[in-house]
C-alpha positions in Angstrom: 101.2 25.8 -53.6 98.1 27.9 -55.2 96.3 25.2 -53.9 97.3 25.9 -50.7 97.4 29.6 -50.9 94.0 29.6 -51.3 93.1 27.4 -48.9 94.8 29.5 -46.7 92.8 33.2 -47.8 89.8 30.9 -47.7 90.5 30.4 -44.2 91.1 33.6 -43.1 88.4 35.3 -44.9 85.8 32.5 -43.6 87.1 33.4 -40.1 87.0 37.2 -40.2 84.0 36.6 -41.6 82.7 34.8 -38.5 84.3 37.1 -36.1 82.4 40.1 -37.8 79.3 38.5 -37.8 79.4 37.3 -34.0 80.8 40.8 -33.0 77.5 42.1 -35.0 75.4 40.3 -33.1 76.9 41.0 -30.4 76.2 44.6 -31.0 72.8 44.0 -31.9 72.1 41.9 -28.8 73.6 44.9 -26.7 71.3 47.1 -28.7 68.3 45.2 -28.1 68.9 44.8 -24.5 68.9 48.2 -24.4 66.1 49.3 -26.2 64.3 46.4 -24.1 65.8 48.1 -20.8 64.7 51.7 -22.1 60.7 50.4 -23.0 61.0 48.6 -19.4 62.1 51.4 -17.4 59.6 54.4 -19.5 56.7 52.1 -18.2 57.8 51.9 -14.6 58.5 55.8 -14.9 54.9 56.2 -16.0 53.8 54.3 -12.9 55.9 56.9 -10.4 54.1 59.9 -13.0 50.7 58.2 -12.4 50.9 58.4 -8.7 52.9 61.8 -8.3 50.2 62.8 -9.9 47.4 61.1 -8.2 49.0 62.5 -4.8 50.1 65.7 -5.8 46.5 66.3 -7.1 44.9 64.8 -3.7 42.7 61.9 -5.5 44.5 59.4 -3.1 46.2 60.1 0.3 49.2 58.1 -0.6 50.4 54.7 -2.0 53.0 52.2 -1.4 53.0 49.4 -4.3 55.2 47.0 -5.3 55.7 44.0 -7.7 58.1 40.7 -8.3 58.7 38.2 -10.5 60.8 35.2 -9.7 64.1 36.9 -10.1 63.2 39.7 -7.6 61.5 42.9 -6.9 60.6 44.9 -9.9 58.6 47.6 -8.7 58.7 49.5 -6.0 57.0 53.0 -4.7 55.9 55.0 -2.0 53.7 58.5 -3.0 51.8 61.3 -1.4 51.5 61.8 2.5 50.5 59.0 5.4 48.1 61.8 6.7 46.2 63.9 3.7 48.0 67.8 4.1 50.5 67.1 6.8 52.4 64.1 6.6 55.1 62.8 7.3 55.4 61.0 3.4 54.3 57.6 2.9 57.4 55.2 2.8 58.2 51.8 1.9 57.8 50.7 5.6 54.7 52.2 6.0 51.7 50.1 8.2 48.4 49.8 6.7 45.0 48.5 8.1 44.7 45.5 5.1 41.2 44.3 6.5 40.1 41.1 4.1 43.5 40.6 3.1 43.8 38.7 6.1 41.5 36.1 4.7 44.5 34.9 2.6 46.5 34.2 5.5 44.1 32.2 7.6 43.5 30.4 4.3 47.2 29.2 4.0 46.8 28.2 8.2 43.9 26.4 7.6 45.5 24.5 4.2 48.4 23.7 6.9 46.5 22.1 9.2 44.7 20.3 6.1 48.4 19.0 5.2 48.7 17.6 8.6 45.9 15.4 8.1 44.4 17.6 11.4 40.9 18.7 9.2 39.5 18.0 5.8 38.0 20.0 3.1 35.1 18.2 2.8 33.8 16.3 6.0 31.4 18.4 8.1 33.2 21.7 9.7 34.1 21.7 13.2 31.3 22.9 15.4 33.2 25.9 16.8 29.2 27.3 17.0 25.6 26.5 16.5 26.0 28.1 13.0 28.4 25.5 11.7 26.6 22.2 14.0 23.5 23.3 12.7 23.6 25.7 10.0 19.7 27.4 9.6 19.0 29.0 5.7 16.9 32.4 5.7 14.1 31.7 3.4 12.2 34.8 3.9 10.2 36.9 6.3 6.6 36.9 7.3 3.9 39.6 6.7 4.7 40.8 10.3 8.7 41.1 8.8 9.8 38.2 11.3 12.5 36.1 9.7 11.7 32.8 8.2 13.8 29.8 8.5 15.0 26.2 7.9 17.6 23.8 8.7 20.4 23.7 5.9 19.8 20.3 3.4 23.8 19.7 3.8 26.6 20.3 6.6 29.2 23.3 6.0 32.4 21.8 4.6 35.9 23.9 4.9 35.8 24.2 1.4 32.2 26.2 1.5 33.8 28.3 4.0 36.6 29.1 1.7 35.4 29.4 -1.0 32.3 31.4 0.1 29.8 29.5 -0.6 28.7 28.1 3.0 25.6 30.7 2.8 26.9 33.2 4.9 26.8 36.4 4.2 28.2 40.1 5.0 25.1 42.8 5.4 26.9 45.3 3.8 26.6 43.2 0.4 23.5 41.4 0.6 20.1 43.1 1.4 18.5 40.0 2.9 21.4 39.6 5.3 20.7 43.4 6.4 16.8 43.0 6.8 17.3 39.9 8.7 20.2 41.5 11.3 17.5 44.7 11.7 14.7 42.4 12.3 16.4 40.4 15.0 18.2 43.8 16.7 14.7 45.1 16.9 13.0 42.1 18.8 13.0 41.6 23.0 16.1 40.2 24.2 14.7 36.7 25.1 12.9 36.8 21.1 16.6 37.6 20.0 17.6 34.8 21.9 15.7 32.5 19.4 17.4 33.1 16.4 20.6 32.5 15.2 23.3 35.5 14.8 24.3 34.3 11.6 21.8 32.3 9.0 22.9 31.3 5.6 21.1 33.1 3.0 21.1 29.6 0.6 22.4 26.4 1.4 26.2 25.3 1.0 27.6 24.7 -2.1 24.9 26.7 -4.4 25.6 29.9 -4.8 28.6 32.1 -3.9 28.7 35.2 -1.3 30.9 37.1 0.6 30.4 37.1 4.0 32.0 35.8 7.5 33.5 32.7 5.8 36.7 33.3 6.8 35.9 34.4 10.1 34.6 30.5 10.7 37.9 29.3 9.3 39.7 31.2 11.8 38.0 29.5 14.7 38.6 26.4 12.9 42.4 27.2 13.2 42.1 28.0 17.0 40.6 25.0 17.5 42.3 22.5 15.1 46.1 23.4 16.2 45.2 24.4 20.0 46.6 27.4 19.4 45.7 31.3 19.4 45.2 32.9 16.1 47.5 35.5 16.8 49.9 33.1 17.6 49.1 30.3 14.8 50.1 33.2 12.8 53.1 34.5 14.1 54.7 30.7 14.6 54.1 29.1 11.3 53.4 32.2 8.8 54.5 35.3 10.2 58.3 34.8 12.0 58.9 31.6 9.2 58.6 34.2 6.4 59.8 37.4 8.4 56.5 39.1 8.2 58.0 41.5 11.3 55.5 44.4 10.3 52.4 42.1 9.5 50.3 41.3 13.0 46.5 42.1 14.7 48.5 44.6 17.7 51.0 47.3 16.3 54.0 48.2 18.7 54.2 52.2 19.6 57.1 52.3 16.9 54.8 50.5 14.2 52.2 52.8 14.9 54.4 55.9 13.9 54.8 54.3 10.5 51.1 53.6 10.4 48.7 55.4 7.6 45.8 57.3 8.5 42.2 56.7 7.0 40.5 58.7 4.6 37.0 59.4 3.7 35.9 59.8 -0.1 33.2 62.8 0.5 30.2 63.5 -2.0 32.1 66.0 -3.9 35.4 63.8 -4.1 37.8 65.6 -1.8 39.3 63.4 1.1 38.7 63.8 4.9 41.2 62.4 7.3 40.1 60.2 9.9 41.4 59.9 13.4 43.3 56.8 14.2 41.3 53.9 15.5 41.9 53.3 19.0 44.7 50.7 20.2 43.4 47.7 22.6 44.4 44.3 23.3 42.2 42.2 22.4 41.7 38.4 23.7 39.6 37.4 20.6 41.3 37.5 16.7 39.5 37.1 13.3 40.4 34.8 10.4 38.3 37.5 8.6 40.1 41.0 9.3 41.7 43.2 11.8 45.1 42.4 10.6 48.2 45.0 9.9 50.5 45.0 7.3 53.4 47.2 4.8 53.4 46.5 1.3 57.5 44.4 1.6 55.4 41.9 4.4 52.9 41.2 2.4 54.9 41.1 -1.1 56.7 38.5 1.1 53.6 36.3 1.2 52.0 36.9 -2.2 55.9 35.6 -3.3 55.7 33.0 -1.3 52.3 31.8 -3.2 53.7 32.5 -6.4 56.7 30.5 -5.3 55.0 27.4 -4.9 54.9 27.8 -0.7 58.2 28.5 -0.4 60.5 31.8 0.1 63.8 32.7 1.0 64.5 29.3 2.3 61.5 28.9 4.6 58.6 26.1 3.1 55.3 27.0 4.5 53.0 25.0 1.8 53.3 22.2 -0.6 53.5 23.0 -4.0 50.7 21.2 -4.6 48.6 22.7 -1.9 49.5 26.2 -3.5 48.1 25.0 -7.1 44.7 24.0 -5.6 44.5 27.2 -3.7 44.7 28.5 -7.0 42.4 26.6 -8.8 38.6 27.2 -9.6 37.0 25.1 -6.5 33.2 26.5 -7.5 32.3 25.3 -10.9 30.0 27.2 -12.7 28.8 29.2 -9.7 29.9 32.8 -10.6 30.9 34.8 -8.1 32.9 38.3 -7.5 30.1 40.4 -7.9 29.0 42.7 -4.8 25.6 45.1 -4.8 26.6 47.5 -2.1 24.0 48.0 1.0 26.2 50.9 2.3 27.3 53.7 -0.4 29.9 55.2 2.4 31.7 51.9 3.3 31.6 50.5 -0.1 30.6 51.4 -3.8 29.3 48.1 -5.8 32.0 46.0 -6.8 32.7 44.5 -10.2 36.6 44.3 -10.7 36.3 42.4 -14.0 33.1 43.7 -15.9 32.2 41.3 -18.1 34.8 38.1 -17.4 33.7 35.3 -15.6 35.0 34.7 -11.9 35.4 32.1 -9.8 37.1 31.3 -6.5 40.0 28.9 -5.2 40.8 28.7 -1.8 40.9 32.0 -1.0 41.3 33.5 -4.0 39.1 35.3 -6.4 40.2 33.5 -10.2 39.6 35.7 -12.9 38.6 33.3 -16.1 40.0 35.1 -18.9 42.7 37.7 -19.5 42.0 41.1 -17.6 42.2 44.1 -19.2 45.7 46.1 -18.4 47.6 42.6 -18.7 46.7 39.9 -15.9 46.6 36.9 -17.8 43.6 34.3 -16.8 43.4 31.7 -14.0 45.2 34.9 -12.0 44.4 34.8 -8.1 43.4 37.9 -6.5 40.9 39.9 -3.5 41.5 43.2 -1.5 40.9 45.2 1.7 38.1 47.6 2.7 40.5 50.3 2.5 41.8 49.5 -0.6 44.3 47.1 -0.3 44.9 45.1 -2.8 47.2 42.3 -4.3 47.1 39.9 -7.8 49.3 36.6 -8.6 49.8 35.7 -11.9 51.0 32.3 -12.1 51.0 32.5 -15.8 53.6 35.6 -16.2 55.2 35.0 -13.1 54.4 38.5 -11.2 52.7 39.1 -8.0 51.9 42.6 -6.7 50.5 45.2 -4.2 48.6 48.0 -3.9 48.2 49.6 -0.2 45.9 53.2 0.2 43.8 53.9 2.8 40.6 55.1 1.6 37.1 54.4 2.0 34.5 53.8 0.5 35.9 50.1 -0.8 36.1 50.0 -4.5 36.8 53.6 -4.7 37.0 54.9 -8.2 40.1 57.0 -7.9 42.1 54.3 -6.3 40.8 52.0 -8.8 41.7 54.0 -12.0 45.6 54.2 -9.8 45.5 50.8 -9.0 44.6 49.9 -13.0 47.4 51.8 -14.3 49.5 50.6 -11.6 48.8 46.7 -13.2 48.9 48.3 -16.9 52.8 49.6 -16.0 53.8 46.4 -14.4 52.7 44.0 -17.3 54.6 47.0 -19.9 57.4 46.6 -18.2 57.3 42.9 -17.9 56.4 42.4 -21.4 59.6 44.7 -22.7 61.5 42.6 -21.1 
């Protein structure tokens, strides 16, 4: 009977034992969670600081940004006035010109078409133009400053035009492209006629640039699918994903939502700009001229983080999605930008000191950035300062929507830096 006596106050100590230890953990788990769910929301509270602040002090207009992970929307805020002094407030709905950003979306219609077996990324472009059928490199200009030129040693791929390094070039980052568009604006009409509207400045596939790439790719699309741009968009992108707000022609309602421009003057203050006129055009970039809100295009940056998929509508392969992400240059570097142009853009080094690369329409940042992003993260931007990142690494895409120029403006910068900084804090509590 002792025997079994203590047995029994074995038992029953053993359990209470137990049922302390899991109710102490359970108490510590809560704790932690806690303390986790305190650190998490004190860095998304020093995000809404950093751009009361910002607004309240007039370095930035306004701002809309917002962040998800693959469990939802994280971040979310809108700061500071659609029109610098007057108003009405910026708002979650609120319709930005996104400019480049557009390239990302012609990139995922052209990587459609390239699913359908309709184009390839490496046979010989369409010749939607003599500057793809027979693509002429700038090698110079003569004593008299006429340009001098050759035929390119290779055809133009889609993948050069993706990836920027088909030779074009933009004149408002590259000096040569500039000299050469002011040498041929300043011959006779039937000289003009002569030379070709847009040279490369080095033949495909050996350097990198940023130029009218995209624009190309656009065509491409046009003439791949048989359909419009505009429409390409909106019937395999746009309505698929619920993009509503995202398109090149605002409605009069959209337009009441929409944020002004703002100039960055020599002594810093801001200068509103009137709104650009409203047309209807007949011709549509791959290369800008789009409209978007920060929700549409957190849609499509979570769709590309998603593997081409979101909210139940596929619009890539998951495979297509990883090589869109992948480095598709080598060792050509590339993200760097000398400006031509002080008041459209300042010089442009996002990473200062990392390597870049780019996918398919992505710029790839090599190694870990500094306020978080892990490596091999995907990423480009507006003239207006617009900007987005995917980390497929930590599982977080974002967005960053002002409407300031010049591009690569430092205050928007330093707000778009502490923007990141918060969203990896917060993600890193948790």
């Amino acid at each position: 009977m002792a025997t079994q006596e203590t047995r029994r106050d074995f038992l029953i100590t053993s359990c209470a034992l137990t049922a302390a230890h899991s109710l102490f953990s359970a108490v510590s788990a809560f704790a932690r969670g806690r303390e986790t769910e305190k650190l998490r929301s004190a860095s998304l509270i020093q995000i809404d600081t950093a751009f009361r602040d910002a607004t309240e002090a007039r370095q930035v207009p306004g701002v809309v940004a917002m962040a998800a992970n693959d469990g939802g929307i994280i971040y979310e805020g809108a700061f500071g006035s659609r029109h610098l002094g007057q108003g009405p407030a910026m708002s979650r709905d609120t319709v930005f010109r996104i400019a480049s950003m557009i390239k990302v979306v012609t990139t995922v219609a052209a990587m459609q078409l390239v699913e359908e077996g309709k184009i390839t990324l490496d046979a010989p472009a369409p010749a939607v133009g003599s500057a793809l059928a027979s693509p002429q490199v700038l090698t110079g200009f003569d004593a008299a400053g006429a340009p001098q030129l050759r035929r390119a040693k290779q055809p133009i791929t889609l993948r050069h035009l993706l990836t920027h390094t088909a030779g074009f070039a933009y004149p408002l980052w590259d000096a040569d492209a500039l000299r050469y568009a002011r040498a041929i604006d300043g011959l006779p009409a039937r000289e003009r006629a002569l030379f070709p509207r847009s040279p490369l400045m080095f033949d495909p596939g050996t350097r990198w640039q940023y130029g009218s790439n995209i624009d190309w790719v656009g065509r491409i699309v046009e003439a791949v699918s048989g359909e419009r741009l505009d429409r390409y968009f909106r019937n395999h992108i746009l309505d698929p994903l619920g993009m509503a707000d995202t398109g090149f022609v605002i409605s009069p309602s959209q337009r009441e939502r929409q944020a002004n421009l703002h100039r960055r003057k020599l002594d810093g203050s801001l200068v509103p700009e009137p709104f650009e006129k409203q047309t209807t055009p007949t011709a549509f970039s791959g290369g800008g001229g789009l409209y978007s809100s920060a929700p549409d295009y957190l849609t499509l940056v979570r769709m590309l983080l998603q593997g081409g998929q979101f909210n139940g509508a596929r619009v890539l392969r998951a495979e297509t999605v990883a090589l869109m992400g992948q480095n598709q240059i080598g060792h050509i570097e590339a993200g760097i930008l000398k400006t031509t142009n002080p008041a459209l853009s300042n010089d442009v080094d996002f990473f200062p000191n990392i390597p870049l690369r780019w996918g398919l329409g992505h710029m790839i940042n090599m190694e870990p950035g500094p306020n978080g992003r892990s490596a091999s993260s995907l990423t480009w931007a507006g003239l207006l300062n617009t900007y987005y990142w995917i980390d497929p690494a930590k599982r977080v895409a974002a967005v960053f929507m002002t409407q300031v120029l010049p591009f690569a403006d430092g205050p928007a910068l330093s707000l778009y830096h502490q923007f990141e900084r918060g969203i990896y804090d917060a993600v890193n509590a948790g």
